[in-house]
N, C-alpha and C positions, 0 to 999 in steps of 0.2 A: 725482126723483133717480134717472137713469136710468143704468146703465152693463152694458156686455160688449166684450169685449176685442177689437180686430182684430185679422185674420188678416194674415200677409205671404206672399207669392205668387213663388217663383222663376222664373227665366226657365228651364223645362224644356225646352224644346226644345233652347237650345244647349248644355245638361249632355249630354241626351239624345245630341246629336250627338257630342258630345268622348267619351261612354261608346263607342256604336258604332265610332269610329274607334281607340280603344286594345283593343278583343276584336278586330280584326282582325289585331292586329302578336303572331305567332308565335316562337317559337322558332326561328331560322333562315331565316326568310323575311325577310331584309335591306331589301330595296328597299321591300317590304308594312311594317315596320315605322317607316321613313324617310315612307312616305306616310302613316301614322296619325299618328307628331308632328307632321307636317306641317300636319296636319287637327285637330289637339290646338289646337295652336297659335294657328293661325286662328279656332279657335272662344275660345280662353281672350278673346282679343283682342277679337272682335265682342261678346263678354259684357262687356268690362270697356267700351266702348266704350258699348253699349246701359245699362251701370251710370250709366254718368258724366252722359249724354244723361236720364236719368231723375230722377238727383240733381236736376239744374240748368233741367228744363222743369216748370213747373205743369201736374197732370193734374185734370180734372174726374173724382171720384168721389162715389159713395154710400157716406157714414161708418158704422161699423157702430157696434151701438146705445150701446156707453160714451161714445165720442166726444160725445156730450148734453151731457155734464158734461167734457170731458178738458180743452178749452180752459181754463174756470172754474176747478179746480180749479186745475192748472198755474200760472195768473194769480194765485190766492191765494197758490200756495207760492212761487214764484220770481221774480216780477217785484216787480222795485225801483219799479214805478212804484205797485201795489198797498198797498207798505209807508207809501211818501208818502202818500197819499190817505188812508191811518187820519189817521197822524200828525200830519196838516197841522189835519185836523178834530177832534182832541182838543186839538191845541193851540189852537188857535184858539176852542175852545169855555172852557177854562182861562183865556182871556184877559178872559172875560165873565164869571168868577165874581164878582168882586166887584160891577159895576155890578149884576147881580142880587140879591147879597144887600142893595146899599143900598138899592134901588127895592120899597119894602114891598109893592106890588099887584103884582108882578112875578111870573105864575104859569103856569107851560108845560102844564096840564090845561085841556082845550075847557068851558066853561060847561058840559054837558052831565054832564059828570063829575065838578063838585064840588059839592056842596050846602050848604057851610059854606064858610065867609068864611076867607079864605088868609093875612089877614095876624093878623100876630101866632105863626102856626104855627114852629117848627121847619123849617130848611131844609134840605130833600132834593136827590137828581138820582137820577132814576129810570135802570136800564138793563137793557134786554134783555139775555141773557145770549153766546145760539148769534150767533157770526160778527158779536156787536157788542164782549163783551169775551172768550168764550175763542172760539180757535181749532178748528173740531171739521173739520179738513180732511182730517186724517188719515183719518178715519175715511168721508170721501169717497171718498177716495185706496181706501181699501180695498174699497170697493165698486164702483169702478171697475176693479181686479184684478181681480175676484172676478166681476164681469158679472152683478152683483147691483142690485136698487134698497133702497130704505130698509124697513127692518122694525121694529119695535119691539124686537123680543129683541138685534137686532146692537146697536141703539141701548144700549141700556140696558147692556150690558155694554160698551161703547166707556166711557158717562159713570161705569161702574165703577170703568173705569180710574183714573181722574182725570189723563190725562195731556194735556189741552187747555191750549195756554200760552195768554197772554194775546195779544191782538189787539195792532198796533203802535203805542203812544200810549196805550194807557188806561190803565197803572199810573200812570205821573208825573201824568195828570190825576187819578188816583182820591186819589193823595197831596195834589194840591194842595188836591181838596172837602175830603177829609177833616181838614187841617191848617187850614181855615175853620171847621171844626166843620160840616161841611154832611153825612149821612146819606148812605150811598149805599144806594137801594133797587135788589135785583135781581128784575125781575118777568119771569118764564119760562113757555114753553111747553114745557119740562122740567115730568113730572108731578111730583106733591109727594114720590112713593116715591122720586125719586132727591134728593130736599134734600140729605141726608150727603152723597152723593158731591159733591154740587157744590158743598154750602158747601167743601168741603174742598180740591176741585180751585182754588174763587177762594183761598181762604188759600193754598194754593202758588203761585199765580200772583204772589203778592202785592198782591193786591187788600183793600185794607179789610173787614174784615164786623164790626159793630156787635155782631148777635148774632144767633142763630136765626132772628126775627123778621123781619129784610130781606131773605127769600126768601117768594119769592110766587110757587109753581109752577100748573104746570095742575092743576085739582081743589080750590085755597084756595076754600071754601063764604065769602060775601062774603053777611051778613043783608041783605033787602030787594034781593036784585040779581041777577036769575037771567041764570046762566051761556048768553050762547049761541057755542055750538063752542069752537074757541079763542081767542075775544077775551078783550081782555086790559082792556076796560072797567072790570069790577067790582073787579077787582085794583087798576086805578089812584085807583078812587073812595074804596075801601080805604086805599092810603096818602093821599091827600089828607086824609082825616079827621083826620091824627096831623100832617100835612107840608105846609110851601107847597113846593110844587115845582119848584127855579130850570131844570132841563132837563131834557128826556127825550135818551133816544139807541136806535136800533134799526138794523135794518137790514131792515125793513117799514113800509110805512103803517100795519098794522093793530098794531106798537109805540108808535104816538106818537095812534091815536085808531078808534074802532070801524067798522071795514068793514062796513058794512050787506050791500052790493052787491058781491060780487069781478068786478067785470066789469069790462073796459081801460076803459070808459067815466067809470064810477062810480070807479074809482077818480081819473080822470084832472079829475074833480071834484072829490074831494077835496085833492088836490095843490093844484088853482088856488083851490081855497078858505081852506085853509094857506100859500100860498107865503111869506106874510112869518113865518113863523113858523120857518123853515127857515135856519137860520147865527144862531141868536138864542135861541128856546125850545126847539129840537128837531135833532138833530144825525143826519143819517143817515149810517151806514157802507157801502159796496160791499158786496155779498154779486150775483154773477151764476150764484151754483152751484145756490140753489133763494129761492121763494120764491113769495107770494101772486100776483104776476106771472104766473106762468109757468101755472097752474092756470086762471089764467083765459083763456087762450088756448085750452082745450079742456074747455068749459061746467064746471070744476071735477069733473069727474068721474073719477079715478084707478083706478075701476073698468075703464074703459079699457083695452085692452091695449096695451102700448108702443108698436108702429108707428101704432096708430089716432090717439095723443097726438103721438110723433113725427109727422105728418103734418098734423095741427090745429095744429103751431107750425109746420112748414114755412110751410103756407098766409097764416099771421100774416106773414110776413114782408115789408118792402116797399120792392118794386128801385127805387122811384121815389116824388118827391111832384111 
């Protein structure tokens, strides 16, 4: 999550000229003053000329380092086409509640992650929480002002706030699990020290919370199941034991099953290994602003310094197949 501000660049030379030719127009020197508007003029002219020619041609430039995130960011807050793409997939996920809860073997966790028999359980729908159901853009938005990257302390007093609305589409579907009697688990890579603020940010949202319990942040100690990084494994094997679980939703691979491997490769093996599991058990959200993606285009190492990482994605990029 990379950002700092760019700079805007005046056309000094024809200021500079329109300066020069008004010190030379005196007090009584008529004609001298007649040639400086003259040259005022001219120059206002070739500025607004050279404005308008700039407006209306594309220039190749080197974006400075916020611009990482400004497109992304921008696309979450303003574009009507970002609001459709929640909406279309929580709806359309709502439409599948029911054929799930009647189909008893019906369970969105990979074999790998249950260990106890699904049916008969209570019925859940697991969700990440960041850029699947609240909104945390603002606080992108602010980092991008600020020509800052991501820190823990900003974080943390950002999810203080509690001011993250909901994503577009997931309250009416969170209404309609919940009016099935279906659970809604929220499993986070929010640490467990901000639980309060977020149980309390989803209850403003208007989001369902059962009770304390349906929050499962970074740090939940999960007996027999050691934690590695921030997978979100043990967590889900956790609610599986209480829950059959009709759908996940994220807005990562490493939401709906454990990334061994963050490499384009491995992950793009697990995609084709999942794919029918995708508009059925497991629902993914847009998020272009950050994500496991992105980390693996420059060996996951954020120790890195920005242009070294900016420059590891440039290289990713591809003019051609």
């Amino acid at each position: 999550m990379d950002a700092m501000r760019p700079s805007l660049y005046a056309p000094l030379s024809l200021l500079a000229c329109t300066a020069l030719a008004l010190s030379a127009c005196k007090p009584g020197q008529e004609e001298m003053g007649e040639r400086a508007q003259a040259a005022a003029v001219s120059a206002n002219a070739a500025a607004s000329a050279a404005a308008a020619k700039q407006a209306s041609t594309p220039t190749a430039s080197t974006a400075p380092a916020g611009d990482d995130n400004l497109n992304a960011v921008l696309w979450m807050q303003r574009s009507e086409e970002y609001r459709a793409v929640a909406e279309q997939t929580y709806r359309a996920a709502a439409d599948k509640l029911d054929a799930a809860l009647k189909q008893s073997n019906w369970d969105a966790l990979v074999p790998e992650e249950r260990d106890n028999a699904a049916t008969g359980l209570k019925p859940a729908v697991v969700l990440d929480v960041d850029e699947t159901v609240l909104d945390n853009s603002p606080y992108q938005a602010r980092l991008l002002r600020d020509g800052k990257e991501y820190d823990e302390l900003s974080w943390d007093q950002w999810v203080a706030e509690k001011k993250a609305k909901p994503i577009p589409g997931v309250v009416d579907f969170a209404k309609a699990a919940n009016a099935r009697g279906i659970t809604l688990i929220y499993i986070s890579n929010r640490a467990v020290h901000l639980k309060d603020a977020t149980l309390a940010n989803l209850r403003s949202a208007g989001l369902p919370v059962a009770d304390d319990s349906v929050f499962l942040g970074l740090g939940t100690v999960v007996q027999g199941c050691e934690q590695n990084g921030s997978e979100k494994n043990c967590r889900r094997q956790l609610a599986g034991q209480t829950y059959r679980v009709l759908m996940q939703f994220g807005d990562q691979l490493g939401d709906f099953v454990q990334v061994t491997a963050n490499t384009s490769q491995a992950r793009g093996a697990l995609l084709q290994q999942y794919h029918d599991w995708f508009g059925e058990r497991w629902w993914m959200l847009p998020n272009p602003s950050y994500g496991g993606w992105e980390p693996a285009q420059f060996n996951n190492d954020y120790s890195q310094p920005w242009q070294t990482r900016h420059d590891a994605k440039r290289a990713a990029l591809e003019l051609a197949r």
